[in-house]
mmCIF file of the N, C-alpha and C atoms, coordinates in Angstrom:
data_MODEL
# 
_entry.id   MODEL 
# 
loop_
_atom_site.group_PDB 
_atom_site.id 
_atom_site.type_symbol 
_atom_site.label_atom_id 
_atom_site.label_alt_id 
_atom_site.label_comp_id 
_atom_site.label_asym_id 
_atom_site.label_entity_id 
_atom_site.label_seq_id 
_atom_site.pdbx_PDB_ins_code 
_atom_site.Cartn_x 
_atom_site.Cartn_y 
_atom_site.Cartn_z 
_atom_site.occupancy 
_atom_site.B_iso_or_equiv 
_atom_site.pdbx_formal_charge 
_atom_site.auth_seq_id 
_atom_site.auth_comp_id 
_atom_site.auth_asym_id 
_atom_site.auth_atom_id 
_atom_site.pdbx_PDB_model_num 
ATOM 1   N N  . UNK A 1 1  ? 10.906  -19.249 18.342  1.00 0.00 ? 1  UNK A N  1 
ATOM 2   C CA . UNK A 1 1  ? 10.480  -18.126 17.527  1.00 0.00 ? 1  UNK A CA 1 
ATOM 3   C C  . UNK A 1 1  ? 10.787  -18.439 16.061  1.00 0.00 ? 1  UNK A C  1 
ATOM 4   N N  . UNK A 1 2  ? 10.042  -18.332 15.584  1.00 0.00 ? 2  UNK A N  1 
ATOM 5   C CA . UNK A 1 2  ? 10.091  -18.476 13.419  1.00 0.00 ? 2  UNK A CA 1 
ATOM 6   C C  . UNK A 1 2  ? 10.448  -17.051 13.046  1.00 0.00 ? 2  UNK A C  1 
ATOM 7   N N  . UNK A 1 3  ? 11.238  -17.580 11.978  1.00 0.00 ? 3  UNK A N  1 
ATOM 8   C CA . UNK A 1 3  ? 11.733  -16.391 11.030  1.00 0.00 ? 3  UNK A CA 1 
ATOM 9   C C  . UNK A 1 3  ? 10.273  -15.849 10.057  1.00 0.00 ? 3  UNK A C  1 
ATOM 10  N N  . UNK A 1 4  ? 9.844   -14.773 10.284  1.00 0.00 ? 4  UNK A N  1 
ATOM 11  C CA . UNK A 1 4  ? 8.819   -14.225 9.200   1.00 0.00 ? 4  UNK A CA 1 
ATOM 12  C C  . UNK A 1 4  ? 9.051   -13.129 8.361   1.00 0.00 ? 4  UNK A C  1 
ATOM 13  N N  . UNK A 1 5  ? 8.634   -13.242 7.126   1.00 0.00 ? 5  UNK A N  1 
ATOM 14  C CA . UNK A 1 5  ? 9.017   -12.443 5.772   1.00 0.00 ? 5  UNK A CA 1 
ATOM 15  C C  . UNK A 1 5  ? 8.006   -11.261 6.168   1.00 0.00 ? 5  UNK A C  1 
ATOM 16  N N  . UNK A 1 6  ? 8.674   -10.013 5.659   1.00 0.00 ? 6  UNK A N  1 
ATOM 17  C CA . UNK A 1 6  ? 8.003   -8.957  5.915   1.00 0.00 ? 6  UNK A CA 1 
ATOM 18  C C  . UNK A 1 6  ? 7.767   -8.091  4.560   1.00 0.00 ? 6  UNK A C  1 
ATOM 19  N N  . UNK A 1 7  ? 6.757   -8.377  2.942   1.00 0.00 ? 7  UNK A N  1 
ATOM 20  C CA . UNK A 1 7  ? 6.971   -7.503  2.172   1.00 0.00 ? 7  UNK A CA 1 
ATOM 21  C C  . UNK A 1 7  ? 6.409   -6.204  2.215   1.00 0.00 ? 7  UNK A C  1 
ATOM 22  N N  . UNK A 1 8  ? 7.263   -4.923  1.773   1.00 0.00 ? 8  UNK A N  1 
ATOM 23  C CA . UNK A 1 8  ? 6.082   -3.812  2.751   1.00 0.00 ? 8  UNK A CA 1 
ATOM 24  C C  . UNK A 1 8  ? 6.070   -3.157  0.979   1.00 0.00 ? 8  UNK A C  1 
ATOM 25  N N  . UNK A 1 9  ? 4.752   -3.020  0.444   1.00 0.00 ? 9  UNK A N  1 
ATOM 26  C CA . UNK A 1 9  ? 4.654   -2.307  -1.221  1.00 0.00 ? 9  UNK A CA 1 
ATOM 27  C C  . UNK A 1 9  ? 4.287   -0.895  -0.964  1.00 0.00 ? 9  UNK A C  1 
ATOM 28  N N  . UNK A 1 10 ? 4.795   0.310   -1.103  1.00 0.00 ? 10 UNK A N  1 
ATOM 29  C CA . UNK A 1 10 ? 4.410   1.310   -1.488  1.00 0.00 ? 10 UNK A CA 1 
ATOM 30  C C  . UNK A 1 10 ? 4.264   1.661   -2.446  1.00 0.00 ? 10 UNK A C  1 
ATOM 31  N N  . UNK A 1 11 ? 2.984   2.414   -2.525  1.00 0.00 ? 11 UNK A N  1 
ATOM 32  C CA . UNK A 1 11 ? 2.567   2.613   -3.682  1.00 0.00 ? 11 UNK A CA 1 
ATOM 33  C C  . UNK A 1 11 ? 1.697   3.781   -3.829  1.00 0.00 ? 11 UNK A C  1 
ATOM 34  N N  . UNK A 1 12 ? 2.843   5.034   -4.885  1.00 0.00 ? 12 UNK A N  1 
ATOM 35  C CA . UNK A 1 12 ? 2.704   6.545   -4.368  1.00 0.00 ? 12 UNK A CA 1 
ATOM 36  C C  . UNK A 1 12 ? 1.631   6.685   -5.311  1.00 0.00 ? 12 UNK A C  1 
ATOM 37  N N  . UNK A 1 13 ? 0.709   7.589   -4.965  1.00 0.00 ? 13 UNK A N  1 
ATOM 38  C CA . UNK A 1 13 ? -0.308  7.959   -5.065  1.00 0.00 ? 13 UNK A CA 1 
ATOM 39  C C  . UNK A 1 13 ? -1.756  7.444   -5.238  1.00 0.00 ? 13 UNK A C  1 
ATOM 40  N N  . UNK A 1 14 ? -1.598  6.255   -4.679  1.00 0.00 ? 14 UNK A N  1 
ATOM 41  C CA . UNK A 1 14 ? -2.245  5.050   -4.533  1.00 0.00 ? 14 UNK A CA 1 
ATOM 42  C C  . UNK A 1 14 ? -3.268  5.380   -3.985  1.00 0.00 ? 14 UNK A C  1 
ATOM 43  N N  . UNK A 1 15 ? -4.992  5.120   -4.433  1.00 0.00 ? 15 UNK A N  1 
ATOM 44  C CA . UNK A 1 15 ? -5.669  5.616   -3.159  1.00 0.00 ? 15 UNK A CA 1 
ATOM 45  C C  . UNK A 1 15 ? -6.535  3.979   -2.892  1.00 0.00 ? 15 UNK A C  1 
ATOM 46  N N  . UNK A 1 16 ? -6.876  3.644   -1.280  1.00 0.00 ? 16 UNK A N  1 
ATOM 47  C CA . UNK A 1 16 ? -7.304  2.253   -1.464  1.00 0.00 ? 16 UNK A CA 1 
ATOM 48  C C  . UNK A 1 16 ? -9.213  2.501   -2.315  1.00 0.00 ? 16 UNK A C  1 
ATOM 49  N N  . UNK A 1 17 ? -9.311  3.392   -2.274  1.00 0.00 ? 17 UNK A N  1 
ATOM 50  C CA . UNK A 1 17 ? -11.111 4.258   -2.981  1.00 0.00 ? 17 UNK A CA 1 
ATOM 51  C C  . UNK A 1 17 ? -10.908 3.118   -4.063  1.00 0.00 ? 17 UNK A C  1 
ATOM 52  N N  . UNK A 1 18 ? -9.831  3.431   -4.606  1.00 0.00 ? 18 UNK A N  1 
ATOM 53  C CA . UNK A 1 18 ? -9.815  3.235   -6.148  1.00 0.00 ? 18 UNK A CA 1 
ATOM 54  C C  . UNK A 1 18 ? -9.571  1.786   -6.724  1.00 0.00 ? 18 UNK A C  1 
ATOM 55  N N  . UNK A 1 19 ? -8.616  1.401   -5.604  1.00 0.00 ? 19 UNK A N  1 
ATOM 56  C CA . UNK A 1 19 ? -7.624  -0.125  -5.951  1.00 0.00 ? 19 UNK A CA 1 
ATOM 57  C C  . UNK A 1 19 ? -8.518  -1.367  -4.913  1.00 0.00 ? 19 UNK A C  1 
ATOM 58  N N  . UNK A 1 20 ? -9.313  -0.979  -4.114  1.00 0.00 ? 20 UNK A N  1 
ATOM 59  C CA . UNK A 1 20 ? -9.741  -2.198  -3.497  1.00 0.00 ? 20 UNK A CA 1 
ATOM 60  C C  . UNK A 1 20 ? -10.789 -3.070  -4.678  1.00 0.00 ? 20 UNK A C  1 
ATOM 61  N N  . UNK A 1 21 ? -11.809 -2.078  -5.439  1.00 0.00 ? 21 UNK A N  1 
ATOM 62  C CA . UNK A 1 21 ? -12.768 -3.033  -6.190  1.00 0.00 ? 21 UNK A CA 1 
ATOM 63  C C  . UNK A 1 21 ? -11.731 -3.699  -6.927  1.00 0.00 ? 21 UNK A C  1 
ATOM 64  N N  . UNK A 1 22 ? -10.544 -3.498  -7.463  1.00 0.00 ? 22 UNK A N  1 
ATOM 65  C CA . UNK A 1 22 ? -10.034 -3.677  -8.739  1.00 0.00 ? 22 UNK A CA 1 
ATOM 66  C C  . UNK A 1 22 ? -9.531  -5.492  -7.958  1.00 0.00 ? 22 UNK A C  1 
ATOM 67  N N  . UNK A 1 23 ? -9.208  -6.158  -6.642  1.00 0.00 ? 23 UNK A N  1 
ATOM 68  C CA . UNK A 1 23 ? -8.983  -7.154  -6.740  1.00 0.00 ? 23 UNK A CA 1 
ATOM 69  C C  . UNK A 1 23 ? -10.578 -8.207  -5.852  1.00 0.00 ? 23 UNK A C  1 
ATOM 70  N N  . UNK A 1 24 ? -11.293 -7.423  -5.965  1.00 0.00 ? 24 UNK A N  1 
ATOM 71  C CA . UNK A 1 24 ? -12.192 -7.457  -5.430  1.00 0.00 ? 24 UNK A CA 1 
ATOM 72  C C  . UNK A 1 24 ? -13.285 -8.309  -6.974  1.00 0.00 ? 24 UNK A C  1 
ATOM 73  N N  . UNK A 1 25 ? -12.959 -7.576  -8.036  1.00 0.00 ? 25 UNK A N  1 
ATOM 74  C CA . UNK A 1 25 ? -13.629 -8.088  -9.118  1.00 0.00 ? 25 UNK A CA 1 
ATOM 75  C C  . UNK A 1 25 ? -12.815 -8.752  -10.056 1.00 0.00 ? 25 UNK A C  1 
ATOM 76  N N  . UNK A 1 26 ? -11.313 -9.229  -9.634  1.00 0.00 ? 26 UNK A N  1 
ATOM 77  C CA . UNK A 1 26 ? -10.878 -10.324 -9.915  1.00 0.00 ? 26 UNK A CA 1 
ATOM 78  C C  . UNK A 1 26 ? -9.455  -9.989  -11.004 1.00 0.00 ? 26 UNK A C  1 
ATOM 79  N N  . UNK A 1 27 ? -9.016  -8.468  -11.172 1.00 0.00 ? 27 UNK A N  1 
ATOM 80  C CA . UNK A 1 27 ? -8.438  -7.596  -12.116 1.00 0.00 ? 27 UNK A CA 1 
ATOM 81  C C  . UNK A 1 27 ? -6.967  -8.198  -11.659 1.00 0.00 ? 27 UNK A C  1 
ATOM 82  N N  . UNK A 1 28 ? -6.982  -8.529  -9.905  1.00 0.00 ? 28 UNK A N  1 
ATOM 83  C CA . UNK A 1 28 ? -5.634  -8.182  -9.792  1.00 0.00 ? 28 UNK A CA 1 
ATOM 84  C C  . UNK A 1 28 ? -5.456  -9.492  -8.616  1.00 0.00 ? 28 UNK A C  1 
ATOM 85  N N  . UNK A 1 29 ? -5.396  -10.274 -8.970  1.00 0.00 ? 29 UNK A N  1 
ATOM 86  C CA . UNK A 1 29 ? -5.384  -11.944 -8.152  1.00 0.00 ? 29 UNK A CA 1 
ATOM 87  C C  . UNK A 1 29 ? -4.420  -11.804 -6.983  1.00 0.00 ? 29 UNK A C  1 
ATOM 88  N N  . UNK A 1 30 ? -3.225  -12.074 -7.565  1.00 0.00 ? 30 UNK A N  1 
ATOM 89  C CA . UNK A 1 30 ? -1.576  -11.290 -6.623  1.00 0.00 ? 30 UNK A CA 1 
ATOM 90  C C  . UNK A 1 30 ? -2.103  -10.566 -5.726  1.00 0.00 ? 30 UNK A C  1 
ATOM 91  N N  . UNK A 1 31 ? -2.510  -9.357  -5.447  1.00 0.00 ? 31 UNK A N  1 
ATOM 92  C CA . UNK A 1 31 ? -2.881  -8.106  -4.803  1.00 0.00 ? 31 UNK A CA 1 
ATOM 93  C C  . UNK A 1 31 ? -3.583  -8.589  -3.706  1.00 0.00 ? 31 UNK A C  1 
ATOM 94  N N  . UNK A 1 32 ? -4.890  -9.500  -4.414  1.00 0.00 ? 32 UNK A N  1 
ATOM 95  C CA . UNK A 1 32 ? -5.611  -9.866  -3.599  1.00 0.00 ? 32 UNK A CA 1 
ATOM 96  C C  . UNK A 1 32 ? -5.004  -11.348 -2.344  1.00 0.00 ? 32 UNK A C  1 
ATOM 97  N N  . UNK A 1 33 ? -4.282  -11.867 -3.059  1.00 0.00 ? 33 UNK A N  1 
ATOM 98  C CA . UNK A 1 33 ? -4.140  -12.749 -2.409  1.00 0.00 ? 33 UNK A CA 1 
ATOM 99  C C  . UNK A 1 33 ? -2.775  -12.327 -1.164  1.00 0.00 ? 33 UNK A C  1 
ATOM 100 N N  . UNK A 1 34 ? -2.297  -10.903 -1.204  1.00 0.00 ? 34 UNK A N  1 
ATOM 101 C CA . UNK A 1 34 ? -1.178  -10.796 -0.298  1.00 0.00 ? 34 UNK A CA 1 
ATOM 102 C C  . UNK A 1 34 ? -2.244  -9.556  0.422   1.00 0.00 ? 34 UNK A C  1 
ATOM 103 N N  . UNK A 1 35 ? -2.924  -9.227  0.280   1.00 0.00 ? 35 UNK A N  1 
ATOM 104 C CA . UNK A 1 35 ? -4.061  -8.516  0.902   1.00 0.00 ? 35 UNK A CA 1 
ATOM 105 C C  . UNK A 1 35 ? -4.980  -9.849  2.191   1.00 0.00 ? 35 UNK A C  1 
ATOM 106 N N  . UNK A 1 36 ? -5.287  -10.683 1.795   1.00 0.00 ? 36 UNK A N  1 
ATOM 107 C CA . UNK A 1 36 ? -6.082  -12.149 1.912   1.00 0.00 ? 36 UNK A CA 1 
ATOM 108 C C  . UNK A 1 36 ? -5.252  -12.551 3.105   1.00 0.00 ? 36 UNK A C  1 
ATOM 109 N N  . UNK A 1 37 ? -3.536  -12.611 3.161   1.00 0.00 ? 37 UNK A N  1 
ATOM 110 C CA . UNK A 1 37 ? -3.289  -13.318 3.839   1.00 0.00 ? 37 UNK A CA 1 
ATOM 111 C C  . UNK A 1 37 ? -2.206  -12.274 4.882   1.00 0.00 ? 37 UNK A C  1 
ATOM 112 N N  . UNK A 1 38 ? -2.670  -11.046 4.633   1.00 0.00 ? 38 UNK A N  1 
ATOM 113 C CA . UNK A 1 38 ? -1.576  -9.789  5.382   1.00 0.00 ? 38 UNK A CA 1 
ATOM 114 C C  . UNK A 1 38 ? -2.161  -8.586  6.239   1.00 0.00 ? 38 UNK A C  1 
ATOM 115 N N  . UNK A 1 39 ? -1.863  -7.969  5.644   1.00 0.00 ? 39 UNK A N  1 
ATOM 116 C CA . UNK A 1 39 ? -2.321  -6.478  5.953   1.00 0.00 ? 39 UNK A CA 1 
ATOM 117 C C  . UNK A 1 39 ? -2.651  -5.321  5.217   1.00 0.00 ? 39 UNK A C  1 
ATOM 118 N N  . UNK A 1 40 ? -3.277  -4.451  5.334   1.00 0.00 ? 40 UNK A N  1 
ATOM 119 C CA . UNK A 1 40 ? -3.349  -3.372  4.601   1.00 0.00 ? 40 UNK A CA 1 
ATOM 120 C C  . UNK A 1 40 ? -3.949  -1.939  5.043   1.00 0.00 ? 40 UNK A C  1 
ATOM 121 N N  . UNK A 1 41 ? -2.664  -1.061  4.714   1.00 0.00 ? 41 UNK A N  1 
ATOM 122 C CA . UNK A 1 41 ? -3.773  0.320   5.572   1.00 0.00 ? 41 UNK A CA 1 
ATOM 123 C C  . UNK A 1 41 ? -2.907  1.613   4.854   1.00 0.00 ? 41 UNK A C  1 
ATOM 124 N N  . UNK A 1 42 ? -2.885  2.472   5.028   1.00 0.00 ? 42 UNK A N  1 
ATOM 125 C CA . UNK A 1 42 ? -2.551  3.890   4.851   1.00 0.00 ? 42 UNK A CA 1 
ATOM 126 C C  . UNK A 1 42 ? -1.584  4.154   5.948   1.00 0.00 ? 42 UNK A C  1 
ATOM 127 N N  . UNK A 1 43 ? -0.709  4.925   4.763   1.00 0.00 ? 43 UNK A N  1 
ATOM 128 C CA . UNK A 1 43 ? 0.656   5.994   5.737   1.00 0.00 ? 43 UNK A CA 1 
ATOM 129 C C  . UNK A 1 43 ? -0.071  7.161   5.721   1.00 0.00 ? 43 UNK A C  1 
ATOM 130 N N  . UNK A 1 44 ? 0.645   7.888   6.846   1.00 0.00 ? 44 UNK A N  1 
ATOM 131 C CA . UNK A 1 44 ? 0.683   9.017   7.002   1.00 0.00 ? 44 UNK A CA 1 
ATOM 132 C C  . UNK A 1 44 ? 1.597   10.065  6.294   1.00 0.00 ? 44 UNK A C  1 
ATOM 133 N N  . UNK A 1 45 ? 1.227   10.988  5.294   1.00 0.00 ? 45 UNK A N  1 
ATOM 134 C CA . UNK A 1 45 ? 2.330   11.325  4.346   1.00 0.00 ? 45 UNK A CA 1 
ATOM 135 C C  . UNK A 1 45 ? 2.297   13.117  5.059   1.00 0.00 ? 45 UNK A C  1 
ATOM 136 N N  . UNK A 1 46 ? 3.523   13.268  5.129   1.00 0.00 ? 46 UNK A N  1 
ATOM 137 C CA . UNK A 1 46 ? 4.428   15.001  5.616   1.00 0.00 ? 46 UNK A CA 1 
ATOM 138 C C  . UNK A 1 46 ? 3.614   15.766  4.862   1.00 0.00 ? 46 UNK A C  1 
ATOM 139 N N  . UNK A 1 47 ? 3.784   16.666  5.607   1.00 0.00 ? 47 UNK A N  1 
ATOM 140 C CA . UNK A 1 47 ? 3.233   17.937  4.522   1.00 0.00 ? 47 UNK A CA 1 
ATOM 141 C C  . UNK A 1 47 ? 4.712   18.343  3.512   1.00 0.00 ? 47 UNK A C  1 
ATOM 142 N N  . UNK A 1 48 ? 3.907   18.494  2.022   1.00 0.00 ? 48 UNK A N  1 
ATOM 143 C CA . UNK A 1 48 ? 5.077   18.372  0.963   1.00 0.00 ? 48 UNK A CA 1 
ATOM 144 C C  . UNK A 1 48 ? 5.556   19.628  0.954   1.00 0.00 ? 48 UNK A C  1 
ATOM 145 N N  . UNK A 1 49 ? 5.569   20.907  1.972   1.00 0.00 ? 49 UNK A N  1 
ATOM 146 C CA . UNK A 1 49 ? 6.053   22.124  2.183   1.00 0.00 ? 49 UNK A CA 1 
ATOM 147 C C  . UNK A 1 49 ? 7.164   21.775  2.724   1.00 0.00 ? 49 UNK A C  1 
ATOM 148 N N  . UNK A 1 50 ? 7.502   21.003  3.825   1.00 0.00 ? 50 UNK A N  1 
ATOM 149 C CA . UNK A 1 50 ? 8.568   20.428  4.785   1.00 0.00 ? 50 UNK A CA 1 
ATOM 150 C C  . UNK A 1 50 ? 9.695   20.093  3.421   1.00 0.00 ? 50 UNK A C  1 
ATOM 151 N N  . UNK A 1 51 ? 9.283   19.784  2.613   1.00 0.00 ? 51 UNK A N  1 
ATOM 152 C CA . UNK A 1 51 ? 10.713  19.202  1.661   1.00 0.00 ? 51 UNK A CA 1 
ATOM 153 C C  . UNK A 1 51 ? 10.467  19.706  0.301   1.00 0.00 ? 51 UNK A C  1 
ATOM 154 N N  . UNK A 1 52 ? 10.670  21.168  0.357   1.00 0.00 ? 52 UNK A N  1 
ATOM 155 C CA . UNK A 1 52 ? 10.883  22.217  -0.603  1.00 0.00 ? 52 UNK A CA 1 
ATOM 156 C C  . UNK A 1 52 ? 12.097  21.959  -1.384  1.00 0.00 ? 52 UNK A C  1 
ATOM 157 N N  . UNK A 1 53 ? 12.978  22.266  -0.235  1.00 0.00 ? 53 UNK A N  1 
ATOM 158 C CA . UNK A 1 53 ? 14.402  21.979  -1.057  1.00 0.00 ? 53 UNK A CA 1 
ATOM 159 C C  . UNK A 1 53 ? 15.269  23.660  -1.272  1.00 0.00 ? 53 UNK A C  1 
ATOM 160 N N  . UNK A 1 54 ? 13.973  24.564  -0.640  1.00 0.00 ? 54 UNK A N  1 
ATOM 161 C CA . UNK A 1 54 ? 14.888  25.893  -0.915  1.00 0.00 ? 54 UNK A CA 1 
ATOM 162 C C  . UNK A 1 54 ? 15.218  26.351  0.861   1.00 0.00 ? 54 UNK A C  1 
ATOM 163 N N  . UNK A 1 55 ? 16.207  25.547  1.252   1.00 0.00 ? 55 UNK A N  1 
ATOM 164 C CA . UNK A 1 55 ? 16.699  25.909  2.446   1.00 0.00 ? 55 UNK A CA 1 
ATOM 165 C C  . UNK A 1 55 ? 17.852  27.218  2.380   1.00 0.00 ? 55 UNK A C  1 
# 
């Protein structure tokens, strides 16, 4: 079994609508190239009522 690197980028308010042309037309090389050789998809984000904070 090999040791494999796991980088995980979040990135809040990120939508992929917006950021896929951008390495797609050459803006963002990096992006594209850990996109190229990884993964990429959407979290599932809480509803932002759950963490009010007025408990």
């Amino acid at each position: 079994m090999t040791n494999r690197k796991v980088l995980l980028i979040g990135w809040d308010a990120a939508d992929w609508e917006h950021i896929t042309p951008m390495p797609e037309e050459g803006l963002m090389p990096t992006l594209d190239s850990f996109i190229d050789r990884g993964v990429m998809g959407n979290l599932a984000t809480p509803d932002a009522l759950e963490f009010r904070g007025d408990r």
